[in-house]
C-alpha positions in Angstrom: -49.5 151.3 43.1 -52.0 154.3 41.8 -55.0 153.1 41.3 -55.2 153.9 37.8 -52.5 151.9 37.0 -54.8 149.1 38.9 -57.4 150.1 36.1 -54.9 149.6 33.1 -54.1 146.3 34.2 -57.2 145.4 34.7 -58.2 146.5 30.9 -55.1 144.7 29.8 -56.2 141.6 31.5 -60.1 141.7 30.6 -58.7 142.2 26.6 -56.2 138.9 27.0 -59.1 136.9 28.4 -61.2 138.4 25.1 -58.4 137.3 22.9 -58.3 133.8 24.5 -61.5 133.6 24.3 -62.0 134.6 20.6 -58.8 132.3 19.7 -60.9 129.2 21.7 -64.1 130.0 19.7 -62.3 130.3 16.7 -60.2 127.1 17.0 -63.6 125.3 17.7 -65.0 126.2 14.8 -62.3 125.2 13.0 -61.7 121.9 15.3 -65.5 121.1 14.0 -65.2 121.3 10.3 -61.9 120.2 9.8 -62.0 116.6 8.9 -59.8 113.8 10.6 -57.9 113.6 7.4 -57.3 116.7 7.5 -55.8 117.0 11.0 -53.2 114.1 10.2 -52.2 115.8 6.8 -51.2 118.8 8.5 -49.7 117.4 11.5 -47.5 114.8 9.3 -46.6 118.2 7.2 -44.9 119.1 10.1 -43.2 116.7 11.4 -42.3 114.6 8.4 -39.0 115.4 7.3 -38.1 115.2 11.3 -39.7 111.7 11.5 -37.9 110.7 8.1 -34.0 111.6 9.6 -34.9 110.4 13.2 -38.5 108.1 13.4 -38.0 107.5 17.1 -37.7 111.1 17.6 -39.7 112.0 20.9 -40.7 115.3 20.4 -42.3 114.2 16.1 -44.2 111.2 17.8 -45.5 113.1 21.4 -46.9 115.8 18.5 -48.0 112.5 16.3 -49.7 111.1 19.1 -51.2 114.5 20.7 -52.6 115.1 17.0 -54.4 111.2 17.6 -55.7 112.1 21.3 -57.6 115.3 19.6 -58.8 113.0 16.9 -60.1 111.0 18.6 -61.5 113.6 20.6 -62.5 116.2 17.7 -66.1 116.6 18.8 -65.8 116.8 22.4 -63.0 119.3 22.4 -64.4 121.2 19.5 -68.2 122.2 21.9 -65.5 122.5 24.4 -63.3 125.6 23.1 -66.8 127.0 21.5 -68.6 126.9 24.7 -65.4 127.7 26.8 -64.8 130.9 24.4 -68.3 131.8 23.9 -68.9 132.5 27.7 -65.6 133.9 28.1 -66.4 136.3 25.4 -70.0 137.7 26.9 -68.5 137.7 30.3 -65.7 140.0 28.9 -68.4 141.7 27.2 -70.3 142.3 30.4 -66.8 143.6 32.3 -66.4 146.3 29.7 -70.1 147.3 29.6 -69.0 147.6 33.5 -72.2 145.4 34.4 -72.0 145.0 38.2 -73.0 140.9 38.3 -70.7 140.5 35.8 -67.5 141.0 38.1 -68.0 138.2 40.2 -70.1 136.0 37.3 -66.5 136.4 36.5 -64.6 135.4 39.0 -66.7 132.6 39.9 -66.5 131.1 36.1 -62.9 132.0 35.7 -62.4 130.1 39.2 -64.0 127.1 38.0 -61.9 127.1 34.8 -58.6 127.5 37.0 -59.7 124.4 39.5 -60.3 122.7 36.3 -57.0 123.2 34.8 -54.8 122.7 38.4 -57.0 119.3 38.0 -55.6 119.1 34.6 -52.0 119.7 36.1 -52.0 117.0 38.7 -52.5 114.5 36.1 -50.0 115.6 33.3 -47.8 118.7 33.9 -47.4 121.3 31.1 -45.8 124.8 31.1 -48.1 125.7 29.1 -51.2 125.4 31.1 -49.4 126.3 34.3 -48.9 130.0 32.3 -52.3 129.9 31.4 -53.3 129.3 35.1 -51.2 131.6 36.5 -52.6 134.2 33.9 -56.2 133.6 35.3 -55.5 133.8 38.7 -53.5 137.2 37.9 -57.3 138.1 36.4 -59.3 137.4 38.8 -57.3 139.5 41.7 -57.6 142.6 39.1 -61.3 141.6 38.4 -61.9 141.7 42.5 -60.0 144.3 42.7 -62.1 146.7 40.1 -65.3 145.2 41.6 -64.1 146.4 44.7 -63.3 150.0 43.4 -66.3 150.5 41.4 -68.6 149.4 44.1 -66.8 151.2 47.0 -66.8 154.9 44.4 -70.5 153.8 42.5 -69.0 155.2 39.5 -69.2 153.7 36.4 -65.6 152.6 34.3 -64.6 155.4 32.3 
């Protein structure tokens, strides 16, 4: 592969883990001032008329009772996506400002947050998190690989 196709990718994958981490912060925020009530109102707005033709329906009462877990969790999972999104948003900051510590600042956060979620995945499987896993580790070969290249040429990005 050319290595400025190397280069693209790694963009592509530095702007996903901006996204992400401006969609965490963002669902946060909102996580924090959005009342209990609130969260059950709009869960049971989307589920009710499956719960009213079926109410032992499993996928209306595994939403019903994930909406409950992060209820019941609101605050901690609220500081967690703010501070999760937060640091993924300056270390994305830092890659595009090409600021050497930041490639393996990188890596070494975005490691922990994979080992965290394989953690996650040995207690309760979920295709989601296994694309979101597989996506990191995706992002931390291009991030090695474009700390590799920029040190090996001492050029900056352009």
């Amino acid at each position: 592969m050319k290595e400025r196709t190397w280069r693209d990718l790694f963009d592509l994958g530095v702007v996903i883990k901006g996204i992400d981490g401006t969609l965490e912060l963002v669902g946060g925020v909102a996580l924090f001032l959005v009342s209990p009530t609130t969260i059950n109102t709009i869960a049971l707005f989307f589920i009710r008329g499956e719960l009213s033709e079926d109410p032992k329906d499993l996928l209306a009462n595994l939403f019903l009772h994930a909406t409950q877990s992060v209820i019941q969790m609101q605050a901690f999972a609220s500081i967690l996506l703010i501070v999760h999104g937060a640091v993924k948003l300056f270390l994305v900051a830092a890659l595009l400002r090409n600021k050497l510590w930041a490639y393996p600042a990188s890596i070494a956060v975005f490691g922990g947050f994979v080992f965290y979620q394989l953690y996650q995945l040995s207690i309760a499987n979920s295709l989601f998190l296994w694309v979101v896993t597989i996506v990191d580790i995706l992002v931390i070969g291009l991030i090695a690989h474009e700390y590799r290249y920029v040190r090996r040429h001492g050029i900056l990005k352009q």
